[in-house]
C-alpha positions in Angstrom: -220.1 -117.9 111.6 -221.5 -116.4 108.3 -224.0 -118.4 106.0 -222.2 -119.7 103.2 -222.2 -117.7 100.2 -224.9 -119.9 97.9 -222.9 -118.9 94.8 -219.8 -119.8 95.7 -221.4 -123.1 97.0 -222.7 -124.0 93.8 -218.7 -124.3 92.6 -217.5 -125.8 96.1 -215.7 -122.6 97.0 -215.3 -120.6 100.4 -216.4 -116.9 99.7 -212.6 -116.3 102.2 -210.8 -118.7 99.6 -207.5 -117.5 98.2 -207.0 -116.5 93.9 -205.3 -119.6 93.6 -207.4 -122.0 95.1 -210.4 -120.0 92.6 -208.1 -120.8 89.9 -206.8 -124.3 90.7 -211.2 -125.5 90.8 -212.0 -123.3 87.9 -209.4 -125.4 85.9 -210.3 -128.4 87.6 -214.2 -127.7 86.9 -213.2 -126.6 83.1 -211.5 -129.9 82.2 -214.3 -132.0 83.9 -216.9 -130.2 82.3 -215.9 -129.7 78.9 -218.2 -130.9 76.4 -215.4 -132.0 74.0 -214.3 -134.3 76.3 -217.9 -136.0 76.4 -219.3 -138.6 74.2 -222.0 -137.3 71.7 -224.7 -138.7 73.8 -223.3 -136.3 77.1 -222.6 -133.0 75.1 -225.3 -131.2 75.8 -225.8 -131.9 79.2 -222.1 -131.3 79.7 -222.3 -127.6 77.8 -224.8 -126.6 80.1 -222.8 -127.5 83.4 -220.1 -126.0 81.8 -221.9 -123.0 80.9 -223.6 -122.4 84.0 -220.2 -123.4 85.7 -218.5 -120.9 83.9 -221.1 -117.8 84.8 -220.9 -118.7 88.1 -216.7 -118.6 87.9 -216.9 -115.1 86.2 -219.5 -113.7 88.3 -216.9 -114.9 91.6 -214.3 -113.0 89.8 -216.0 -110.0 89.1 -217.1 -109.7 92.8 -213.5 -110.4 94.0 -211.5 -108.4 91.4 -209.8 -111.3 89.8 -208.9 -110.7 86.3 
């Protein structure tokens, strides 16, 4: 079996996982995440999960050719 890929770890993803199932956790990690949604005390801490969440995401699709 192959290592697992450490940047698709860091988002709870299979590097073999299908588009949708990408999609489905980015959405999932996008509404859990979003600093809006956090009390003023959170925000920043939640903007930079978010962000880093995010880079990770459109670094995955880059690799994989989603658009």
């Amino acid at each position: 079996p192959q290592e697992p890929d450490p940047l698709y770890r860091r988002v709870g993803l299979d590097r073999d996982c299908p588009e949708f199932v990408f999609r489905a956790v980015r959405t999932a990690y996008r509404k859990a995440c979003h600093p809006d949604h956090k009390p003023p005390h959170l925000k920043a801490a939640a903007e930079r999960k978010f962000k880093d969440a995010e880079a990770v995401f459109s670094e995955i699709a880059s690799r994989r050719g989603f658009a």
